[in-house]
C-alpha positions as CSV (number, residue, x, y, z in Angstrom):
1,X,5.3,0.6,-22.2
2,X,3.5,4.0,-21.1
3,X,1.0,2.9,-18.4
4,X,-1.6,5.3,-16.7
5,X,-2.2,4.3,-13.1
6,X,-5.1,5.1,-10.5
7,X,-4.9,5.0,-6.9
8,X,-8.4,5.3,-5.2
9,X,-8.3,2.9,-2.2
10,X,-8.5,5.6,1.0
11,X,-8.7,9.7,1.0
12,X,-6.0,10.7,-1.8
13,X,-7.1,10.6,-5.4
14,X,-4.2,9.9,-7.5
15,X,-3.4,9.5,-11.0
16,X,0.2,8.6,-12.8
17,X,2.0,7.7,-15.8
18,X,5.2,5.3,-15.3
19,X,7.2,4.2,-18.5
20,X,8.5,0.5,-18.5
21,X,7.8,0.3,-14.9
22,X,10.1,2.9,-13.6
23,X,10.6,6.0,-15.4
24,X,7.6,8.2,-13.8
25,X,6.4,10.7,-16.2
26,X,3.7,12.3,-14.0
27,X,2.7,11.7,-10.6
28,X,-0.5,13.6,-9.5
29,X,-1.9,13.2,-6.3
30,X,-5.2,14.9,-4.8
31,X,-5.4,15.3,-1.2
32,X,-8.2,15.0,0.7
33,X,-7.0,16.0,4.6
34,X,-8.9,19.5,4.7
35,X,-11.5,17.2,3.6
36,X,-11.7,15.0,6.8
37,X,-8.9,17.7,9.3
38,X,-12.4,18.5,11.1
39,X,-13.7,14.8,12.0
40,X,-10.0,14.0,13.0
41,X,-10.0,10.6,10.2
42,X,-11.7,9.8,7.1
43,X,-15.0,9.7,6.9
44,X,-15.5,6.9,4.3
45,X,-19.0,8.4,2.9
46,X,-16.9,12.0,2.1
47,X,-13.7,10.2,0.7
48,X,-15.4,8.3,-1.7
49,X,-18.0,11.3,-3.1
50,X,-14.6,13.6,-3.6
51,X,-12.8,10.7,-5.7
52,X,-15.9,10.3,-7.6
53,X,-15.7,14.6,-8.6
54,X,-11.9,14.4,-8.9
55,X,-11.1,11.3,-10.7
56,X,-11.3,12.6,-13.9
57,X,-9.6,16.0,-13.7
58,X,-6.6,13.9,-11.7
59,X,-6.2,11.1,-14.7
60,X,-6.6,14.4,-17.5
61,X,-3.7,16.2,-15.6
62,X,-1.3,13.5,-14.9
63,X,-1.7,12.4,-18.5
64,X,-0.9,16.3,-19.6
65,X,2.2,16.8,-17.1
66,X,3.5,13.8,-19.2
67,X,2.6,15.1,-22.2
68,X,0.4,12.5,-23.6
69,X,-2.5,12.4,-25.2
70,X,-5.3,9.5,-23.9
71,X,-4.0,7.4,-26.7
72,X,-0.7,7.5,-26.8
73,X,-1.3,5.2,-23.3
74,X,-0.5,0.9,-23.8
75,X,-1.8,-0.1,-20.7
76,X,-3.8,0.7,-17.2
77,X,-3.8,-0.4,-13.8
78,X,-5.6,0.5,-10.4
79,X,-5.7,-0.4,-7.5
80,X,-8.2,-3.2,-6.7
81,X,-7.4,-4.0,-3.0
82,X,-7.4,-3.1,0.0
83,X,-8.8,-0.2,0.9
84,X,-12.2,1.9,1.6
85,X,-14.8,0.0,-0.9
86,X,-16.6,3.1,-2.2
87,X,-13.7,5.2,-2.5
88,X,-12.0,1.3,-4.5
89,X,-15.1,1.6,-6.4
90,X,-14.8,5.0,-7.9
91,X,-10.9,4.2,-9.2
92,X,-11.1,1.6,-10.1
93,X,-14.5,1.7,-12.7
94,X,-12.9,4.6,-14.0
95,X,-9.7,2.6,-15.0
96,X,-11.6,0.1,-16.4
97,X,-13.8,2.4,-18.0
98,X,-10.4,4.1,-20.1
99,X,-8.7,1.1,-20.4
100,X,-12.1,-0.5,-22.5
101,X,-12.9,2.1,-24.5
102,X,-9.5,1.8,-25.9
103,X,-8.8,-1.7,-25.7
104,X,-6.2,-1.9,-23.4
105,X,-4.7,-4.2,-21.2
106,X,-5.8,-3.7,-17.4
107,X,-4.6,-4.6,-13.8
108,X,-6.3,-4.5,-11.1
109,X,-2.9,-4.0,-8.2
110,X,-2.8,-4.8,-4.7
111,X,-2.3,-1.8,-2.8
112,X,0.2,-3.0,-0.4
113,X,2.4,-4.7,-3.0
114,X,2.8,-1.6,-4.2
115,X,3.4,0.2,-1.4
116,X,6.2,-2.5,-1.2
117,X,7.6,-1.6,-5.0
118,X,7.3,2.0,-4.2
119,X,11.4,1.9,-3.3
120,X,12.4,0.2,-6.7
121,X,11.0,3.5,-8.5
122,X,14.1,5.0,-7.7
123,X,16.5,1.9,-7.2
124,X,16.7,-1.7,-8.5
125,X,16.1,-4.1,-5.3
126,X,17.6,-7.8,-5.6
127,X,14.8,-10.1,-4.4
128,X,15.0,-11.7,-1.5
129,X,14.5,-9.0,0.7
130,X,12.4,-8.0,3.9
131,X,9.4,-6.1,3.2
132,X,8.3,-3.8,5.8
133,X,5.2,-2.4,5.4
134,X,3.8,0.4,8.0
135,X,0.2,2.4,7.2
136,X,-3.0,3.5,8.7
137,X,-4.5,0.5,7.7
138,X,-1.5,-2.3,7.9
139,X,1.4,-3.1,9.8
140,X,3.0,-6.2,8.0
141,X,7.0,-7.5,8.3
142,X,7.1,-10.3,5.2
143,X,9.7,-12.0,3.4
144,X,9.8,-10.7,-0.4
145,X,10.7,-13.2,-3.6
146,X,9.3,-11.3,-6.3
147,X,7.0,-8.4,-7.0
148,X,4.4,-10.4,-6.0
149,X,5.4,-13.7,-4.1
150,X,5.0,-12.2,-0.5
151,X,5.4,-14.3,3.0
152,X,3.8,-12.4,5.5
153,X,6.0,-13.0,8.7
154,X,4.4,-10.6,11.0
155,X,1.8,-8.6,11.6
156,X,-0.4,-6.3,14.3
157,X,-2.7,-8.3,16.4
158,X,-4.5,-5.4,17.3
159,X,-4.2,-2.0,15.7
160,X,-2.2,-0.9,13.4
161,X,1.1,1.7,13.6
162,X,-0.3,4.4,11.9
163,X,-3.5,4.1,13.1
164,X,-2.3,4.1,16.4
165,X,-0.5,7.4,16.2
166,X,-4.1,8.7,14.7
167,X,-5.6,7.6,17.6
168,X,-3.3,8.7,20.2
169,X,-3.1,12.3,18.0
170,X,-6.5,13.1,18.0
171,X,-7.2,12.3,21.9
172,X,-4.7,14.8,22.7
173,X,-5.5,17.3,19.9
174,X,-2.2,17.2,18.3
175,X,-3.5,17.7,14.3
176,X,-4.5,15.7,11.9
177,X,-2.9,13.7,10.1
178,X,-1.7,12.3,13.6
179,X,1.7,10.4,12.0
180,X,2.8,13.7,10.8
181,X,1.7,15.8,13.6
182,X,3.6,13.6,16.7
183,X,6.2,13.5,14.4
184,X,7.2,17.0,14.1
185,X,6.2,17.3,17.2
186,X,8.8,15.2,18.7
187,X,11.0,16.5,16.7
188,X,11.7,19.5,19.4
189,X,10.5,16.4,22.7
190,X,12.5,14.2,25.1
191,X,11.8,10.8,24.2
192,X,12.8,9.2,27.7
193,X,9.8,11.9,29.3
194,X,7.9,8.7,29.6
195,X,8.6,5.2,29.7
196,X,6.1,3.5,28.1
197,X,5.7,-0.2,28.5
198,X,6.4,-2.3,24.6
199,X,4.4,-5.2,24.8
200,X,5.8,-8.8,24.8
201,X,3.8,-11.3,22.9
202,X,4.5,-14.9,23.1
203,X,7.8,-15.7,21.0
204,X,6.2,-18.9,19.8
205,X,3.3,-18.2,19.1
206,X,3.7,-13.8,18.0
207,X,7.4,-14.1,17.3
208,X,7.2,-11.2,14.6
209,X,3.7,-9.7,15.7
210,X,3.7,-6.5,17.1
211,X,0.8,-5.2,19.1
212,X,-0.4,-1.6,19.8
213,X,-3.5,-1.8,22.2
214,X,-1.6,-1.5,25.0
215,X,0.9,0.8,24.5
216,X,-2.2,3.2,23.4
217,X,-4.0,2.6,26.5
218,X,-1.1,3.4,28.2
219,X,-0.6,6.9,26.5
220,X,-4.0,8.1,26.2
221,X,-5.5,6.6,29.7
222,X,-2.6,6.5,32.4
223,X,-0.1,8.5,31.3
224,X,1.2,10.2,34.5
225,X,2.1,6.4,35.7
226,X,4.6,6.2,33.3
227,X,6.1,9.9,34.0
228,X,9.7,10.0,34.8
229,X,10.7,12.0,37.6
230,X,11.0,16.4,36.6
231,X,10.0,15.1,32.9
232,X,7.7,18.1,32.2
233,X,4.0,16.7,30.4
234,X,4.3,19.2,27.3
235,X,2.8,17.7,24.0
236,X,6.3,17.6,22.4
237,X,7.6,14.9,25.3
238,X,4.4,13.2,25.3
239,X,5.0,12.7,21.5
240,X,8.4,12.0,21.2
241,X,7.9,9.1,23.9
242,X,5.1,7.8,22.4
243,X,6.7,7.5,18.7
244,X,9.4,6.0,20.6
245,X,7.8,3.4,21.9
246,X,5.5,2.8,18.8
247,X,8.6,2.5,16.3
248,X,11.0,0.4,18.5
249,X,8.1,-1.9,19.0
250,X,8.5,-2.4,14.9
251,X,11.9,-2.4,15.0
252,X,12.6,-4.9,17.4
253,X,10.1,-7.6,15.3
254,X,11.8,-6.9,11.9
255,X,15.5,-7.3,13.8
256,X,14.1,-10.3,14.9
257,X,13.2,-11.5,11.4
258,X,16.5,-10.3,9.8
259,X,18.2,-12.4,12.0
260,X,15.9,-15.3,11.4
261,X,16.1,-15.5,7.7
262,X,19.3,-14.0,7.1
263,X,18.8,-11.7,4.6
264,X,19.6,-8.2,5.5
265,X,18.2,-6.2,2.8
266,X,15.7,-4.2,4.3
267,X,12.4,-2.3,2.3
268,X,9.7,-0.2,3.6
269,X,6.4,1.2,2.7
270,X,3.6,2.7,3.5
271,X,2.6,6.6,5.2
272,X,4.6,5.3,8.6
273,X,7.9,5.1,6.2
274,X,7.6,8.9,6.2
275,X,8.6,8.7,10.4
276,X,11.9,10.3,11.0
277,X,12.8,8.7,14.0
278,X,12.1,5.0,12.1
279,X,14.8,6.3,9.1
280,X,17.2,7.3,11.3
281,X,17.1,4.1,13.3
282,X,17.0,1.9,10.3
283,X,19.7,4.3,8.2
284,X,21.7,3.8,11.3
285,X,22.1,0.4,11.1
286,X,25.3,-0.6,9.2
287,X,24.6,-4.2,9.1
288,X,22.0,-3.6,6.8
289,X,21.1,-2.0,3.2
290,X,18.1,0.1,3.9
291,X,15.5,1.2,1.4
292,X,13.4,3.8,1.5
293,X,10.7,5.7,-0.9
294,X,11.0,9.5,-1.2
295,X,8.7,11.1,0.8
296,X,6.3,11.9,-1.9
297,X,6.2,8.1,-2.6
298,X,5.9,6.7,0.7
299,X,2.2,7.8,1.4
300,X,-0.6,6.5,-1.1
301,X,0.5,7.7,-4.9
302,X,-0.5,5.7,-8.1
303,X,2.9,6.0,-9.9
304,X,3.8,2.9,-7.3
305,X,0.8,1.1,-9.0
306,X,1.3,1.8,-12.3
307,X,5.5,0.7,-11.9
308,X,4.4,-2.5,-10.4
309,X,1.8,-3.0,-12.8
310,X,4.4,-3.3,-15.9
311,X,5.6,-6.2,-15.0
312,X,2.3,-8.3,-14.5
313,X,2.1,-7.2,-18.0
314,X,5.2,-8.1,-18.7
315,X,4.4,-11.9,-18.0
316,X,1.4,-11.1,-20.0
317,X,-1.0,-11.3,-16.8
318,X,-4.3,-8.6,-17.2
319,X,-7.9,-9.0,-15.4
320,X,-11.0,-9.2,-16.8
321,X,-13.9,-6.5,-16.7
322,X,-15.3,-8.7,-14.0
323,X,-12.9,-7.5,-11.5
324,X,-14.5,-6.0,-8.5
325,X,-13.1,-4.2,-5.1
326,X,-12.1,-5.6,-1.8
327,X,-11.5,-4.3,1.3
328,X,-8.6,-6.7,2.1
329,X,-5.1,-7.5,1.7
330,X,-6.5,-11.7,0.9
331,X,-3.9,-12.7,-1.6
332,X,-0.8,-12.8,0.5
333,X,0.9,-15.7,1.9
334,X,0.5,-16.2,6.0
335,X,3.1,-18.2,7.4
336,X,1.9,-20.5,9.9
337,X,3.1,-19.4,13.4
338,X,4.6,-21.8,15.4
């Protein structure tokens, strides 16, 4: 089953074609970074105007790098949720739109499920597993069962990892995107310059939570009190202490869950999977089978939503015309903290 998918929900238009949910045929991906490089994030208003003058070239040219004509298509999927409404909007009509006019089935895909199937594009995962999901908008540590039967065990009570690396890139000027910037910056930094403080949330009540609030406060408004003596304040130590701090923060709430539950298969997602110093920690780690996506799959792609899509229709589950955008993740399971 041939199935075009879109992938609209922030700044990177995206189109795809994946064959029985894993081959990928094409994978096209517009980027919209010189877009929004000069207000240091997305502007919502400019993300969703580019999709809306882009969409159609992308899905033309993913379905030509596979070599297909609009029919030779069985099925489409985009993403629904969550993400930036307008820039949703813009995708996801235009899926239904194709998918319509031909009479094919459609899927509307959460976005951060499949972030989560992103891995299995490139090898088969054995459910359960630990699902560790890292972006600009989401920072979630869950218990996997299926493709789409997700526990949520943790989360961010405050800002999210990648949007905390935004944050703390664009008060210090570092580039834009900040994940990417800090992390080639410290690349070439010492990451004991600084010793930042990693919060500690309540183990009964936050036992898998992570928090970010305070460790940026602490980098971008009183950093020399956390200077080690003759560490110099360069941009490259200021980084690599900072990503440090930010990434053994994850770590030590998704140890803490492996432990838990046992299960010591470990997948990631998301733009934050990209972060060297988070592969080499988690590659390092013996004890556990690691997954990763290929870079080119780890930020927002639509051949992820288009691989997970097969197998809703592979249990014969499509949407109706009716379906409409929405800003958040809503359909996951929370587990109740203690």
């Amino acid at each position: 089953m041939r199935i075009l998918g879109i992938e609209s929900s922030c700044d990177e238009c995206a189109a795809a074609v994946v064959e029985d949910g894993r081959r990928i045929l094409s994978n096209v991906v517009m980027t919209q970074i010189p877009l929004h490089q000069r207000y240091q994030g997305v502007v919502p208003e400019v993300a969703s105007r580019a999709h809306t003058e882009w969409i159609m070239g992308v899905a033309e040219k993913a379905l030509s790098d596979a070599g297909f004509q609009p029919d030779d298509i069985d099925g489409v999927a985009a993403t629904a949720k969550p993400g930036l409404i307008g820039s949703l909007v813009v995708g996801l009509s235009f899926a239904k739109a194709f998918a319509w006019a031909r009479k094919l089935p459609f899927k509307g895909i959460n976005h951060m499920l499949a972030h989560l199937y992103a891995p299995q594009l490139v090898e088969r995962v054995d459910y359960p597993f630990i699902g560790l999901l890292v972006s600009g908008g989401h920072t979630i540590i869950c218990r996997a069962d299926d493709f789409d039967t997700i526990e949520v065990m943790g989360t961010t009570i405050d800002d999210a990892a990648g949007e905390a690396f935004d944050k703390v890139a664009k008060h210090y000027g570092f580039g834009y995107p900040g994940g990417l910037a800090i992390d080639q910056l410290a690349e070439k930094g010492d990451p004991r310059a600084f010793k930042f403080p990693l919060p500690s949330l309540h183990k009964g009540e936050h036992r898998y939570d992570v928090s970010y609030s305070g460790l940026k406060t602490a980098v971008i408004h009183h950093l020399s009190s956390y200077q080690r003596p003759g560490a110099a304040m360069t941009p490259e130590n200021i980084a690599a202490s900072f990503r440090k701090a930010a990434i053994d923060t994850l770590l030590s709430r998704l140890y803490r869950t492996v432990a838990d539950t046992g299960i010591t298969t470990v997948v990631a997602g998301g733009g934050v999977a990209a972060n060297s110093y988070l592969r080499r920690e988690l590659e390092a780690r013996v004890d556990l089978r690691v997954l990763f996506p290929p870079l080119a799959l780890c930020g927002d792609n639509a051949a992820m939503v288009a691989g997970l899509a097969w197998h809703y229709f592979q249990r014969g589950e499509t949407d109706n015309w009716d379906i409409v955008p929405n800003s958040r993740v809503s359909d996951f399971k929370w587990r109740p903290q203690k």
